[in-house]
KEKOL-222923 format. One line per 3 residues: number of its first residue (from 0); for each residue z, x, y of C-alpha. Coordinates in nm, 4 decimals. Example, Ala and Ser with C-alpha at 12.3 -4.5 7.8 and 13.67 -1.06 7.14 Angstrom:
BEGIN
0) 0.7800:1.2300:-0.4500  0.7140:1.3670:-0.1060
//
This chain:
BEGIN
0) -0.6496:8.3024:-1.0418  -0.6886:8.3175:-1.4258  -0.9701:8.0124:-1.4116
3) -1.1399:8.1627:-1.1228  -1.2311:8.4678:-1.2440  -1.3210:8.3457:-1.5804
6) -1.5772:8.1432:-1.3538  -1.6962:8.4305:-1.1916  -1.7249:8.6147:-1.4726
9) -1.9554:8.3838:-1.6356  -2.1591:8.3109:-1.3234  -2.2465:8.6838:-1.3581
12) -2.2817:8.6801:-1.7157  -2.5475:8.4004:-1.7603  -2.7002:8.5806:-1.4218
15) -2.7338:8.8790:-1.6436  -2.8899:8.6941:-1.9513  -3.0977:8.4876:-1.7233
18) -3.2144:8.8062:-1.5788  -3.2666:9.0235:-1.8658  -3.4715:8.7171:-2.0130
21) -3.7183:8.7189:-1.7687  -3.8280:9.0578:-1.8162  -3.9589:8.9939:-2.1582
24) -4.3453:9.0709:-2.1538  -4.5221:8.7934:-2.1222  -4.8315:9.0005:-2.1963
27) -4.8787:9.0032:-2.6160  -5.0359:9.3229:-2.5907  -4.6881:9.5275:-2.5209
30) -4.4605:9.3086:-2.7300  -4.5056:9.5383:-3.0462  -4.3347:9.8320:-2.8630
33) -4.0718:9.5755:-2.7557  -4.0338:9.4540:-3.1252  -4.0516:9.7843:-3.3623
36) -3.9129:9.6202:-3.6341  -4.1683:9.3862:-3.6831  -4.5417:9.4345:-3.8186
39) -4.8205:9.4229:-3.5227  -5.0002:9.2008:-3.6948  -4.7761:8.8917:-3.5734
42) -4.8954:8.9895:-3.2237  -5.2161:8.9069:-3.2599  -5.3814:8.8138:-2.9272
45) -5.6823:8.6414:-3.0877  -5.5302:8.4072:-3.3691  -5.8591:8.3224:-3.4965
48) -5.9047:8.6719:-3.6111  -5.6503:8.6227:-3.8754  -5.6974:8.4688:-4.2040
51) -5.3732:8.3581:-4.3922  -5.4930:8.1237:-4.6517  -5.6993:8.3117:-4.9049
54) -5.6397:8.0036:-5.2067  -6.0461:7.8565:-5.0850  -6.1738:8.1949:-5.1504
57) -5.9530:8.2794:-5.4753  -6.0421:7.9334:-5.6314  -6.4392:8.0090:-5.5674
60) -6.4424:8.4034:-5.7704  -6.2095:8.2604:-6.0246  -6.4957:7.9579:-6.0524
63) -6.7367:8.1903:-6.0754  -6.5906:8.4168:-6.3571  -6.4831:8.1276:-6.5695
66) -6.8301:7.9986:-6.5882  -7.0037:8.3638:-6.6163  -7.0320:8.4911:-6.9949
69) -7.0311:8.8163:-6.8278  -6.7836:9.1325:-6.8421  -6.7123:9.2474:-6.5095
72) -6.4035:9.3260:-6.2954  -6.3526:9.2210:-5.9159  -6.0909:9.3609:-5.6563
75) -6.0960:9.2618:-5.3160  -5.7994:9.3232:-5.0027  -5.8250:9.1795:-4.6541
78) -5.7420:9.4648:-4.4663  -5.5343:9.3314:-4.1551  -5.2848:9.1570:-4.4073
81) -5.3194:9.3559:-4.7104  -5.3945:9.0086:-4.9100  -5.5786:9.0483:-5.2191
84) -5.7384:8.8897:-5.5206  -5.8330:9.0307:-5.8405  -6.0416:8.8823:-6.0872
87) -6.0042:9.0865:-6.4408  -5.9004:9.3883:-6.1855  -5.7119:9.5393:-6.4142
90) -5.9504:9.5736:-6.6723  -6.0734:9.9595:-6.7160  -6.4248:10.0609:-6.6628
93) -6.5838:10.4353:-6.6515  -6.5673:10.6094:-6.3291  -6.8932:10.7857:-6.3702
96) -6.9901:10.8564:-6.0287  -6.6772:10.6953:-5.8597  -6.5431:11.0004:-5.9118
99) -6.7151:11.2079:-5.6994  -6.4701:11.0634:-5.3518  -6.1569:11.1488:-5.5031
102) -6.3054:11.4878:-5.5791  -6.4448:11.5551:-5.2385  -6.1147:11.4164:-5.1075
105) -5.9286:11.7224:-5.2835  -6.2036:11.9466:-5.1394  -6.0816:11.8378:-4.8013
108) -5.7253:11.8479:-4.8682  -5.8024:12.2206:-4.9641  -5.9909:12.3031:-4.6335
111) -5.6350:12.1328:-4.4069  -5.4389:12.3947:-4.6379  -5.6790:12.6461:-4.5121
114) -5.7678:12.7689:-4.8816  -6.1176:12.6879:-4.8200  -6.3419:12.6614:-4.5344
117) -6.6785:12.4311:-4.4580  -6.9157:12.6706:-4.4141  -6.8225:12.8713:-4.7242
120) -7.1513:12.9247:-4.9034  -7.1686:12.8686:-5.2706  -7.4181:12.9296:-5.5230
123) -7.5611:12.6854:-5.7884  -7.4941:12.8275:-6.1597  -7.6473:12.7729:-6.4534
126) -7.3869:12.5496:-6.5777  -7.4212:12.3249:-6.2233  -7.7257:12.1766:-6.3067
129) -7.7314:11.7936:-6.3829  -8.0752:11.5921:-6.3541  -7.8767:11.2895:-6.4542
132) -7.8646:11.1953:-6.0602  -7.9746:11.3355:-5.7597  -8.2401:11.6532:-5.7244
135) -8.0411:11.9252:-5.5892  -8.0714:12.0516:-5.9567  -8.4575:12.0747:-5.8619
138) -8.3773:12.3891:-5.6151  -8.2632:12.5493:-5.9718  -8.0329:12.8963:-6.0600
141) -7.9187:13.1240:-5.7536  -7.9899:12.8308:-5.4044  -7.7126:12.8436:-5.1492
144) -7.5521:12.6065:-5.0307  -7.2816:12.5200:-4.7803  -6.9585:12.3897:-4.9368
147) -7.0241:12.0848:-4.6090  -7.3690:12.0596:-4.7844  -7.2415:11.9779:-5.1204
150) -7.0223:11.7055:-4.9883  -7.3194:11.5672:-4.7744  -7.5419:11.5650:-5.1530
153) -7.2263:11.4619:-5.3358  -7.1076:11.1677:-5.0977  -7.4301:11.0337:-4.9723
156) -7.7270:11.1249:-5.2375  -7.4577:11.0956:-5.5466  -7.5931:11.4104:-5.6530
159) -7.4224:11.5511:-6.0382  -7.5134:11.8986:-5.9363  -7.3425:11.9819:-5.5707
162) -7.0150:11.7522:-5.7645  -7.0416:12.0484:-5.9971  -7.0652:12.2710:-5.7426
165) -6.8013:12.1338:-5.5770  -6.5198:12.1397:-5.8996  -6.6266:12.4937:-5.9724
168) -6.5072:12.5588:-5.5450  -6.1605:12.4417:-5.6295  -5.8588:12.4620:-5.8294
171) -5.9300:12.3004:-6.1788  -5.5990:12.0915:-6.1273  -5.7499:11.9428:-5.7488
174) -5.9015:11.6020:-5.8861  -5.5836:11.5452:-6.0776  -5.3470:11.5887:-5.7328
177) -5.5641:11.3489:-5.5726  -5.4557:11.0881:-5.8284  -5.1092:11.1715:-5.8517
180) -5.0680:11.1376:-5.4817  -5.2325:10.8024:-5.4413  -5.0695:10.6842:-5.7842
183) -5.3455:10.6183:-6.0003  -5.3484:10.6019:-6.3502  -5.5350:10.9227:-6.5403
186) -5.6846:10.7408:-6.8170  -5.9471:10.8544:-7.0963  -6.1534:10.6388:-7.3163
189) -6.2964:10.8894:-7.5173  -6.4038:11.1450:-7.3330  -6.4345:10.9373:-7.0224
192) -6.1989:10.8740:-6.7447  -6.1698:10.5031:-6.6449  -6.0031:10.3562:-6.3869
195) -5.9669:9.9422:-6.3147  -6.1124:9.7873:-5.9494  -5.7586:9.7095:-5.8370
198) -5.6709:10.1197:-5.9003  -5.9553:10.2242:-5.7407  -5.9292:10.0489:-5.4107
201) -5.6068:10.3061:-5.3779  -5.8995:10.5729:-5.2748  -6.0562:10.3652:-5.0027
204) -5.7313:10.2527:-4.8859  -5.5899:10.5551:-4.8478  -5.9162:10.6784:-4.5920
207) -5.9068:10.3474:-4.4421  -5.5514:10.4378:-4.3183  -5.5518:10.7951:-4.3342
210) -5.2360:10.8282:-4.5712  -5.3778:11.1317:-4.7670  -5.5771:11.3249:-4.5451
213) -5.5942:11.3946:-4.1165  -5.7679:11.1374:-3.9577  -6.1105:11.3418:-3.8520
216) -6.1704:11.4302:-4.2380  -6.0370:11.0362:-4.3612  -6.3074:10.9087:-4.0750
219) -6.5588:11.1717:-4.1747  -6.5847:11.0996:-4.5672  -6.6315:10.7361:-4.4639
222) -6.8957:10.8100:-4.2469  -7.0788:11.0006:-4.5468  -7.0230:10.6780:-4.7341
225) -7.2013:10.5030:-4.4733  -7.5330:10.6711:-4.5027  -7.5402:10.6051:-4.9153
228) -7.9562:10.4575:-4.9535  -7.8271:10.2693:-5.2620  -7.7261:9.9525:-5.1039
231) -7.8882:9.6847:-5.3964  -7.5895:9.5937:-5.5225  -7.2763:9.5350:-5.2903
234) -7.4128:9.5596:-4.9352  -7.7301:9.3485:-5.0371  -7.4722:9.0408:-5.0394
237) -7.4220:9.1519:-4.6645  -7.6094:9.1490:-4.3212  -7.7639:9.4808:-4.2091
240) -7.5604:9.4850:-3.8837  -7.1972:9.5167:-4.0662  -7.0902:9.8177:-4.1354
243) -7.0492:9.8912:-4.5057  -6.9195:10.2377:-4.6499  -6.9282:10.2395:-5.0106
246) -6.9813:10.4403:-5.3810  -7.1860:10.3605:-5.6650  -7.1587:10.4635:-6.0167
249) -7.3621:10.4668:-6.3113  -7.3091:10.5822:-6.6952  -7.5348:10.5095:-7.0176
252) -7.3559:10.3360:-7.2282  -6.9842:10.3093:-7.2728  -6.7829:10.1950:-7.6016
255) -6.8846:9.8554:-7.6014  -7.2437:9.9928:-7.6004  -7.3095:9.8887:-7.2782
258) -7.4460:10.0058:-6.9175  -7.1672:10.0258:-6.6632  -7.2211:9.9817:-6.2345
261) -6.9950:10.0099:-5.9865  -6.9772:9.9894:-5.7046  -6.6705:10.0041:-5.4389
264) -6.6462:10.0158:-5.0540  -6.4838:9.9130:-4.6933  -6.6960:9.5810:-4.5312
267) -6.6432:9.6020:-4.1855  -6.6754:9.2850:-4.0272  -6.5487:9.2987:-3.6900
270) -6.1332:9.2914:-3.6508  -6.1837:9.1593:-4.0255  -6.2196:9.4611:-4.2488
273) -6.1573:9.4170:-4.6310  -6.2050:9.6237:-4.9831  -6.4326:9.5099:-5.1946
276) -6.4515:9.6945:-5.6102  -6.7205:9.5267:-5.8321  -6.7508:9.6892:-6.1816
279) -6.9469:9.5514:-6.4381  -7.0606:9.6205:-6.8208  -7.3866:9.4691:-6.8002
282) -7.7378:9.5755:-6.7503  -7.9004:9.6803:-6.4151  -8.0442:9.3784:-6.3319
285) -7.7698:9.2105:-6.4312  -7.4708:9.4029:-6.2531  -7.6844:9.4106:-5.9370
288) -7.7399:8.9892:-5.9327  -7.2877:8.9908:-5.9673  -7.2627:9.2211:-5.6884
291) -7.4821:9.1026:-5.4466  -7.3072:8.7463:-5.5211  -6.9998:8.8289:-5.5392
294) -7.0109:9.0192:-5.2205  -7.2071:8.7293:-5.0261  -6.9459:8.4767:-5.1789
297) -6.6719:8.7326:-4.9952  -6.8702:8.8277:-4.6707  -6.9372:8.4224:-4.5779
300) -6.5411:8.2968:-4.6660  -6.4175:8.6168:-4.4178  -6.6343:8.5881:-4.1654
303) -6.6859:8.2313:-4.0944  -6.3527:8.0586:-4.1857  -6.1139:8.0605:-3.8526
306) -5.7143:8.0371:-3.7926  -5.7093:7.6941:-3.7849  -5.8865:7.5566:-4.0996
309) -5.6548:7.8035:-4.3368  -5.3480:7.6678:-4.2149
//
């Protein structure tokens, strides 16, 4: 009687197993609710849209640094993966005009707390103007402005005068929250703040996922990026039909004596989206020829290499 049942007990049991089994998905598409332990990025459906062996592409920038006399810094992070190389990433360069999206991040953050609003009007002072970059300054003492305005100036013309506009709108202590929250470093040399490529790809990150702000004002600052005219440097290494939503910089001189560009953004090569940070001590002409190669060097490895050839 014992044996029997045991019999019948397993008959039911590997029934049940058998059973359950076959009502796994088959579909890929609803296995990540099934599995919500593990990362959606093991369920791709198209495997050729993910890039797993980076060493081709690493071996090529540190080529190209090693045989450049030049001082620059390099930061780049394939977004699906979070896979990155850094080539003298952590050096520090001046922020200059990189500043000006943590900034208008904190503006943003103030509008979700409700301290601020978007059609606030402001009024450019005295102490606002700044014909270093941009011509906002050209409207002089006493124009109005919206405080959406100012972003547009400060995100997409760079403009030094609506930035001023825009610290003297919020708390002095704004900028500095930004940076706290996303864990950067608030460094000085001199008078300057600095930041390395690696530390500053914590900013575009942070949109790019939405991790300090809603997702309508993260989506909207990127979109600002978008329309930036200054596209010599980093997006001249890349086709006009991708996407590219990035921030220049520019400063004089710094201790070395030397110019410094930047220039940082989001390539968005379809279902392939990555970081790219470029900053460079050099002249004009000079930091412009590194960025555009750099970034061509980047945009032909991520968009043509398939699933297959990096395993």
């Amino acid at each position: 009687l014992i044996a029997g049942v045991s019999v019948i007990f397993n008959v039911l049991a590997f029934a049940f197993i058998f059973s359950s089994e076959s009502k796994i998905p088959k579909n890929s598409s609803s296995l990540p609710s099934q599995y919500s332990f593990l990362s959606p990025r093991i369920f791709t459906q198209n495997q050729n849209d993910r890039l797993v062996n980076f060493v081709p592409l690493r071996q090529s920038l540190n080529e190209y640094y090693e045989k450049s006399d030049k001082d620059f810094g390099f930061y780049f992070e394939y977004l699906p993966s979070g896979v990155s190389i850094g080539v003298n990433d952590k050096e520090s360069f001046i922020l200059a005009s990189l500043l000006k999206v943590p900034l208008v991040m904190g503006v943003y953050k103030q509008i979700e707390e409700g301290k601020i609003n978007k059609d606030d009007i402001l009024t450019i002072q005295e102490e606002h103007l700044d014909p270093l970059f941009g011509d906002l300054w050209k409207k002089g003492v006493g124009t109005q402005l919206s405080l959406l305005d100012a972003i547009i100036y400060t995100l997409i013309n760079s403009d030094n005068t609506s930035m001023s506009v825009l610290f003297s709108a919020v708390p002095e202590e704004t900028l500095e929250d930004v940076f706290d929250a996303l864990d950067i470093p608030k460094e000085l040399t001199g008078l300057n703040p600095v930041v390395t490529p690696k530390n500053y790809s914590s900013i575009l990150r942070s949109l790019y996922l939405s991790s300090y702000l809603t997702e309508n004002d993260s989506n909207e600052i990127l979109y600002f990026l978008a329309l930036t005219p200054f596209n010599d440097k980093l997006a001249a290494g890349i086709p006009p039909s991708v996407k590219v939503t990035h921030k220049i910089g520019v400063h004089a001189g710094d201790v070395k004596g030397k110019e410094v560009f930047t220039d940082c953004g989001i390539v968005y090569v379809p279902k392939r989206p990555y970081v790219l940070c470029i900053m460079a001590n050099e002249n004009e002409e000079t930091s412009r020829t590194i960025m555009k190669e750099l970034s061509s060097m980047v945009y032909n490895f991520v968009s043509s290499v398939n699933y297959e050839k990096n395993n």
